[in-house]
BAMIKE-76797 format. One record per residue: residue number from 1; residue in one letter; x, y, z of N, C-alpha, C in turn. Coordinates in steps of 0.05 Angstrom, whole numbers, m for minus. Layout:
BEGIN
NUM  A  X  Y  Z  X  Y  Z  X  Y  Z
...
This chain:
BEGIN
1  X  17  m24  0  0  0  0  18  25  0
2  X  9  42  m16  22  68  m22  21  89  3
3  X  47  102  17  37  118  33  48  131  23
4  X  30  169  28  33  190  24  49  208  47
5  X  52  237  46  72  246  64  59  277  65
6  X  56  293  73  54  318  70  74  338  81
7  X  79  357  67  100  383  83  72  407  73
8  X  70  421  93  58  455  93  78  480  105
9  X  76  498  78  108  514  86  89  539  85
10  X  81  549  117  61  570  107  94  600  118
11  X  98  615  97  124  628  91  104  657  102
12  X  119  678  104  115  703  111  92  713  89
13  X  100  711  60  87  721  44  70  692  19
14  X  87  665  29  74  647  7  71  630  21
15  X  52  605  19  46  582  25  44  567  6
16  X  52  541  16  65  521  m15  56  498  11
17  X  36  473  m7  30  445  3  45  426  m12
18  X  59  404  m14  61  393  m22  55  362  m14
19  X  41  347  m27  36  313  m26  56  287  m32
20  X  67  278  m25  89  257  m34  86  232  m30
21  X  103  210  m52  101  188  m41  125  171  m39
22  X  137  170  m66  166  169  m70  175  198  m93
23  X  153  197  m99  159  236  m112  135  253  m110
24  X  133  284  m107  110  295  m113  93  286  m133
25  X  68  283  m118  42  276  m134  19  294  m144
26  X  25  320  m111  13  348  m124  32  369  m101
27  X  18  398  m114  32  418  m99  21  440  m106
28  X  11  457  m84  m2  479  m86  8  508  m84
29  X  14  528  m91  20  552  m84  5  572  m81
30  X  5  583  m60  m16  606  m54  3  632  m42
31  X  m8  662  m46  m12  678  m24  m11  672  8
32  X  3  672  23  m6  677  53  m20  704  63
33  X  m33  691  70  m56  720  84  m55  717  112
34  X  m69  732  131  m75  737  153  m88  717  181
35  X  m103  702  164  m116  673  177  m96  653  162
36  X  m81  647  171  m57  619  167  m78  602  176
37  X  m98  599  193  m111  567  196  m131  568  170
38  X  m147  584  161  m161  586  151  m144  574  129
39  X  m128  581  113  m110  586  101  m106  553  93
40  X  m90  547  107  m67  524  112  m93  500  104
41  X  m109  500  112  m135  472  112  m143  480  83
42  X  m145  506  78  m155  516  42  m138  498  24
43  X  m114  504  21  m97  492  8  m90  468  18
44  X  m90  455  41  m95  434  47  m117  409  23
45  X  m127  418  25  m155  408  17  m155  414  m14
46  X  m140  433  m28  m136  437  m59  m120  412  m60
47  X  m95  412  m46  m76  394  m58  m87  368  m54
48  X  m103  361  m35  m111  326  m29  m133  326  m52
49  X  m152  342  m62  m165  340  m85  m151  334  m104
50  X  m122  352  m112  m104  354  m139  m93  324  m140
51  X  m99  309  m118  m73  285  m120  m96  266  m116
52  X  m130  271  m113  m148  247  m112  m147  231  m88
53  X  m139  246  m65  m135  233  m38  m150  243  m13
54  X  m162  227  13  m170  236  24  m157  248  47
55  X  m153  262  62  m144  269  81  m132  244  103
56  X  m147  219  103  m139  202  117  m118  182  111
57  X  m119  184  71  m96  177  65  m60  190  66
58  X  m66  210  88  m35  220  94  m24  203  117
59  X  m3  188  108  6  179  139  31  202  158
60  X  27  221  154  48  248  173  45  268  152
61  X  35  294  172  35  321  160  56  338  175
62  X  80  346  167  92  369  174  97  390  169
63  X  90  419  192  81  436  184  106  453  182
64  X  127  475  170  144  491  173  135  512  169
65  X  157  538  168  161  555  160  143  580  180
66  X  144  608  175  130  626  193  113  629  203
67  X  96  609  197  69  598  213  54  585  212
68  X  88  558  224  74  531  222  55  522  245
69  X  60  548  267  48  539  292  11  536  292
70  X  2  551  262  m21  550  253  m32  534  241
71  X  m22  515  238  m26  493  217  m38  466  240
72  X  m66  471  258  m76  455  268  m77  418  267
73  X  m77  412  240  m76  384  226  m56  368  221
74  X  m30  382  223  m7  371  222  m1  357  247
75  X  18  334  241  24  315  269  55  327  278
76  X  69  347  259  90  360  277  92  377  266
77  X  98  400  284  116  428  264  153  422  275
78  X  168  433  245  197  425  243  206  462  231
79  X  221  461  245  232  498  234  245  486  205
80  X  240  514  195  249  519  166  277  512  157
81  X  293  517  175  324  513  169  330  476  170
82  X  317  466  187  312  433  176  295  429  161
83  X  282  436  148  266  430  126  281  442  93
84  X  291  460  96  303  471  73  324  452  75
85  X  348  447  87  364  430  89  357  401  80
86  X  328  385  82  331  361  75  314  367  52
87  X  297  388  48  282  387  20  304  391  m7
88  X  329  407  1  354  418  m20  368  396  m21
89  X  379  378  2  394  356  1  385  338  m19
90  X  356  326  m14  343  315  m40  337  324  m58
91  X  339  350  m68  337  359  m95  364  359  m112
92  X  389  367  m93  412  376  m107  433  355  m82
93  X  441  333  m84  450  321  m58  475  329  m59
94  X  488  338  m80  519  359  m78  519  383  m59
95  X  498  394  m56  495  416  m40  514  418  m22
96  X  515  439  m11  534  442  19  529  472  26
97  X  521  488  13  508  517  25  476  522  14
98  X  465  530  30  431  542  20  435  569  23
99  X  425  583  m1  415  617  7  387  608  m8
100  X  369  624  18  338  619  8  332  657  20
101  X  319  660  m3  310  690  m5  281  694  m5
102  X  278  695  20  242  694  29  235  723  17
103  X  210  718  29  193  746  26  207  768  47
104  X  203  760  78  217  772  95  240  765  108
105  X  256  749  95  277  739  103  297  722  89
106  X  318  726  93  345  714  83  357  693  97
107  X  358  668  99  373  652  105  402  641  88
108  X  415  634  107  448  615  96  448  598  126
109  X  447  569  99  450  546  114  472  524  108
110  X  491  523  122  511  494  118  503  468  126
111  X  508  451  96  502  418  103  522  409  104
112  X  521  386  124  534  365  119  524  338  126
113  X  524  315  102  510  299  99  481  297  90
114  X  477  317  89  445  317  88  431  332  108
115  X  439  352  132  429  356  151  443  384  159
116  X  432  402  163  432  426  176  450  433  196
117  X  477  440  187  499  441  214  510  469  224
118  X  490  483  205  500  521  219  482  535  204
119  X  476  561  204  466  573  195  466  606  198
120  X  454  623  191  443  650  188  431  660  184
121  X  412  679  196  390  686  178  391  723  186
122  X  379  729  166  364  764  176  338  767  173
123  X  329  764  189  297  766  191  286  793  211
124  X  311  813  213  298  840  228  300  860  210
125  X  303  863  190  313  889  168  296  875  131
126  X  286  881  124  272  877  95  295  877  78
127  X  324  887  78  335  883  64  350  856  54
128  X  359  857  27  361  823  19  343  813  20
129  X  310  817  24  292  799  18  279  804  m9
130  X  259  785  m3  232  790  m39  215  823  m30
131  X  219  826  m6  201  842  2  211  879  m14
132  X  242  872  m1  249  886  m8  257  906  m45
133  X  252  871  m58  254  873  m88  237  880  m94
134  X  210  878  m84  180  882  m95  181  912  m88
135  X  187  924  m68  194  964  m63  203  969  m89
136  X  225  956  m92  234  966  m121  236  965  m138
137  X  214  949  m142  212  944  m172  184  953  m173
138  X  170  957  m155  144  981  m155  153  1007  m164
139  X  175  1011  m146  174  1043  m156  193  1045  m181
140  X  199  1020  m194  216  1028  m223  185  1025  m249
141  X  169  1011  m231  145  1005  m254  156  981  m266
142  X  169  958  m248  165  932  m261  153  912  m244
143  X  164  886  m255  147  855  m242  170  855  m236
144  X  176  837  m221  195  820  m205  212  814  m224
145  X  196  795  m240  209  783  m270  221  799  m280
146  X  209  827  m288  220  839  m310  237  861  m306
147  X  248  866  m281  271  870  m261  285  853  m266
148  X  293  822  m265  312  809  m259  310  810  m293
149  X  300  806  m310  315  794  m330  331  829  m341
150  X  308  855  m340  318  878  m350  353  889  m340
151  X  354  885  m312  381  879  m310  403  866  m323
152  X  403  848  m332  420  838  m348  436  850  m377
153  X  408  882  m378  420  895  m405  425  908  m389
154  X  430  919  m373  460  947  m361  479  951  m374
155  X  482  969  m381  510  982  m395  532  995  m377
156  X  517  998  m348  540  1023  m334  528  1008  m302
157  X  555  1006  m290  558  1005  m264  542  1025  m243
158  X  520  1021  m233  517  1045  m216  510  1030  m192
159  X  515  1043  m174  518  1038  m143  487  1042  m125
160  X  474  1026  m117  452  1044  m94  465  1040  m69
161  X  472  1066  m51  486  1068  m30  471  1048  m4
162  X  437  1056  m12  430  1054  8  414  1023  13
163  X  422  1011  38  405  987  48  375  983  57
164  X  376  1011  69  346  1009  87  318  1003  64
165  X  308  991  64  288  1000  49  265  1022  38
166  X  268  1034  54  257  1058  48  275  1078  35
167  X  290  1076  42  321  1102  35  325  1092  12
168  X  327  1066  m1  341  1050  m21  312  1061  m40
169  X  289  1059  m38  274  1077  m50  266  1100  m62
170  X  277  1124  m43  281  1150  m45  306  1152  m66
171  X  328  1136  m62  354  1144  m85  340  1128  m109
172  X  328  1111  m107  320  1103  m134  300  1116  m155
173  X  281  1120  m133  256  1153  m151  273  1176  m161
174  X  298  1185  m137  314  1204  m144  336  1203  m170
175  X  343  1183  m163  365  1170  m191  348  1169  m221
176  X  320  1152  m219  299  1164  m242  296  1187  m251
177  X  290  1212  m232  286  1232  m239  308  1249  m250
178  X  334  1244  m248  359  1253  m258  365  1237  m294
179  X  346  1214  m296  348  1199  m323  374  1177  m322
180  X  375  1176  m290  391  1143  m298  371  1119  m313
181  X  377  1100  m329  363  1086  m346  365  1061  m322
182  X  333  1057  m328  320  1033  m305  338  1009  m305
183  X  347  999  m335  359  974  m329  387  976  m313
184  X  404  993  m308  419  1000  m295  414  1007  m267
185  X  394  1017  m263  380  1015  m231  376  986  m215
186  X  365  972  m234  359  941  m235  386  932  m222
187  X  393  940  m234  424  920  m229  440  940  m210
188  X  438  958  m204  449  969  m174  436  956  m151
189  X  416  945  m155  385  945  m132  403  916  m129
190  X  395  907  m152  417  862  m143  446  873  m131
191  X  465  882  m139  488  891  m128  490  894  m103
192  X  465  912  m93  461  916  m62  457  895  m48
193  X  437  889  m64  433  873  m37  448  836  m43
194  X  458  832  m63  473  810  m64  502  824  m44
195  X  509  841  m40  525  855  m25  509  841  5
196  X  494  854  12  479  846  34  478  821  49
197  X  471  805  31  469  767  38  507  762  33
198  X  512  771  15  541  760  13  558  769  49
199  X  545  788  57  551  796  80  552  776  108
200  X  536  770  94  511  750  117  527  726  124
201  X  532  712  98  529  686  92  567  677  91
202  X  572  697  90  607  695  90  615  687  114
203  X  592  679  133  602  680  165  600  647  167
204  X  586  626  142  581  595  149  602  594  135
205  X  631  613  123  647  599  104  639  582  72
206  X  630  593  58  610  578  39  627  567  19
207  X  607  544  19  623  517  5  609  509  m11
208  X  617  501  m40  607  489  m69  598  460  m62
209  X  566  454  m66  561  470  m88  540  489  m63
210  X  534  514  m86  513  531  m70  484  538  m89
211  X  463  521  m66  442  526  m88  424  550  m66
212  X  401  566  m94  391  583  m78  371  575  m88
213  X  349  584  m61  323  581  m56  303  604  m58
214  X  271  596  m57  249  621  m48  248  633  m66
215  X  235  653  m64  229  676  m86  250  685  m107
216  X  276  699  m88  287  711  m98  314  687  m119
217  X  301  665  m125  325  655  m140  304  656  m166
218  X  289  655  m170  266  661  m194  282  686  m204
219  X  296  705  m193  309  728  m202  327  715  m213
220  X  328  721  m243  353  716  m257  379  743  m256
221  X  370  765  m252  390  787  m249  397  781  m227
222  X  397  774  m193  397  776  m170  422  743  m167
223  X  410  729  m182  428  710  m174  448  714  m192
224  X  452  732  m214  483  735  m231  488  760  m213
225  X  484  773  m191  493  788  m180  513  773  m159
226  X  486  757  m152  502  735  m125  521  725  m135
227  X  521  706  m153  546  700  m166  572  715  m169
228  X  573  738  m173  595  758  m184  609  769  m145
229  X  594  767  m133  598  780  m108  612  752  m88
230  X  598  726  m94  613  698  m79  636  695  m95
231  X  633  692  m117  662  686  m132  662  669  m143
232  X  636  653  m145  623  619  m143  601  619  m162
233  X  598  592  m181  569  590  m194  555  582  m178
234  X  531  593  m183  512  580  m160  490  565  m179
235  X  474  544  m166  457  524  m174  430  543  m156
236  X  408  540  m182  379  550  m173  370  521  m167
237  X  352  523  m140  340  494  m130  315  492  m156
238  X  311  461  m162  298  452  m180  271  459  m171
239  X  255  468  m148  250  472  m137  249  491  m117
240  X  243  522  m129  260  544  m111  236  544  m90
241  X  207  544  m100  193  549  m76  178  538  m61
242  X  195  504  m71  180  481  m52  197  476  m39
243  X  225  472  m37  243  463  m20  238  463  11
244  X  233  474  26  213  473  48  197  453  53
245  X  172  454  36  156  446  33  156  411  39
246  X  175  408  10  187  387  0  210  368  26
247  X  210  383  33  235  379  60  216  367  87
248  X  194  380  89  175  378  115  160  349  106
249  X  155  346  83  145  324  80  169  307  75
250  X  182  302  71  205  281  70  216  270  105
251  X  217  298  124  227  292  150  194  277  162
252  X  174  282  155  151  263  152  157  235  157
253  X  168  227  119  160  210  114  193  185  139
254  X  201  203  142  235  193  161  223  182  194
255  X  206  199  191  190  191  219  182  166  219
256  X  158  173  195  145  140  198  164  114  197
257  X  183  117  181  208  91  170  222  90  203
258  X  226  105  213  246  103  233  231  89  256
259  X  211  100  264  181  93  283  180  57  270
260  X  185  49  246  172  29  240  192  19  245
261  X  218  24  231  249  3  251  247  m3  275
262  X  239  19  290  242  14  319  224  0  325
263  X  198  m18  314  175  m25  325  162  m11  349
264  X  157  15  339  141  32  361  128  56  340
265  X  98  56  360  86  68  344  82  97  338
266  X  79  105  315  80  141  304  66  145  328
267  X  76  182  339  52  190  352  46  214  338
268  X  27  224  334  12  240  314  m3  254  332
269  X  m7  281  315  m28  306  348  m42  325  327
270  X  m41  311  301  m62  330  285  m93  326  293
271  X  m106  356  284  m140  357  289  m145  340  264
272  X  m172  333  261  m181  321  239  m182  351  219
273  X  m180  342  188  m181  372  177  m200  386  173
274  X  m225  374  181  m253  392  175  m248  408  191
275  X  m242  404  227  m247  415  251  m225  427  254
276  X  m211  435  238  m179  450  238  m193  477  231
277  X  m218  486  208  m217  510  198  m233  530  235
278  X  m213  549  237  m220  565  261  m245  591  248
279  X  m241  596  220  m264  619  210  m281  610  193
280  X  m303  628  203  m321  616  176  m318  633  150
């Protein structure tokens, strides 16, 4: 009999479900909003539709990421930095550094073996995040996308001094208004803040190979920034914004196998999922 696995990565700004068995079967991506329970059982319940399963066919739900503590139905929550670590290990098993570029946060994580042996994060300042890219690429009048790829045509080196997010804003409306050309702004904005995380992350000693995660590796300008600033190619996860996800259900599915070596039984503390939704 086939057993399934679940990881729920409800992130600052995204929530990602994924279903597994010996590979993803389905996987959801959403918005995170305000009601994480409400939330988490929504997409819950998309992805066990997407994969033709009932809720009772999951044998372990693990919940990560910024608010996994909301995720009523799950039988454990596992922090993000073990979950990115075994979701990247099994995507890329060369690995040996994670940079994952959340919405509100930057992590750098060192493996060895497969498992989480240091780390870093900045999760008090918006800078180096998605959050921070989305400021500016609002006020350049682009997408995310069309920031990272427009960068790539730069012709001229220009500098944004500033980190803060707000300030890093003001020189950039200001730098517009003077007729610096956007795609050159673009690529001061990655400069910075690959400056930023290169800052960060220089403290786990970073070691090849290095894959990046989350939002910000979907940036194709951001990660040839990162690149130029480590000194290193870097590998985008096959998987930039399930790795989490993908990780929580795998340390899942480790439970059940290990519980079953030992001849002792899973213990599990999820609600049933109807009685999980807290709003109407």
């Amino acid at each position: 009999m086939t057993e399934y696995f679940a990881g729920v990565d409800i992130g600052s700004t995204m929530t990602k479900v994924v279903i597994m068995a010996d590979a993803v079967v389905a996987r959801v991506v959403g918005a995170s909003g305000p009601e994480h329970r409400r939330l988490a059982n929504r997409v819950m319940e998309s992805a066990l539709a997407d994969a033709g399963l009932g809720f009772s066919d999951i044998a372990y739900v693990v919940a990560t990421g910024y608010g996994r503590i909301n995720v009523p139905f799950a039988d454990r929550q596992i922090t993000e930095i073990s979950c990115h670590a075994r979701g990247v290990a099994s995507l890329v098993p060369a690995a040996r550094t994670v940079i994952d570029i959340g919405g509100q946060d930057c992590k750098g994580i060192k493996l060895k073996d497969g498992r989480a042996v240091d780390f870093v994060m900045n999760d008090k300042c918006a800078a180096g995040t998605g959050r921070f890219l989305e400021v500016i690429a609002e006020a350049l009048g682009l997408s995310l996308e069309e920031m990272g790829e427009l960068s790539l045509q730069s012709q001229h080196d220009i500098e944004i001094s500033n980190t803060c997010t707000v300030f890093a804003e003001q020189e950039v409306v200001a730098k517009l208004a003077e007729g610096v050309a956007v795609a050159d702004l673009a690529v001061g904005v990655h400069k910075a803040i690959a400056t930023r995380i290169h800052g960060m992350v220089r403290r786990l000693k970073v070691e090849r190979e290095v894959v990046v995660t989350g939002g910000g590796a979907l940036n194709t300008g951001l990660v040839r920034a990162l690149e130029t600033k480590l000194g290193l190619p870097l590998l985008v996860s096959p998987e930039p914004l399930l790795s989490g996800a993908i990780g929580a259900a795998l340390l899942g599915k480790d439970t059940v196998r290990d519980a079953a070596e030992k001849g002792i039984p899973v213990t599990r503390s999820r609600q049933p999922l109807k009685e999980a939704t807290f709003f109407s």
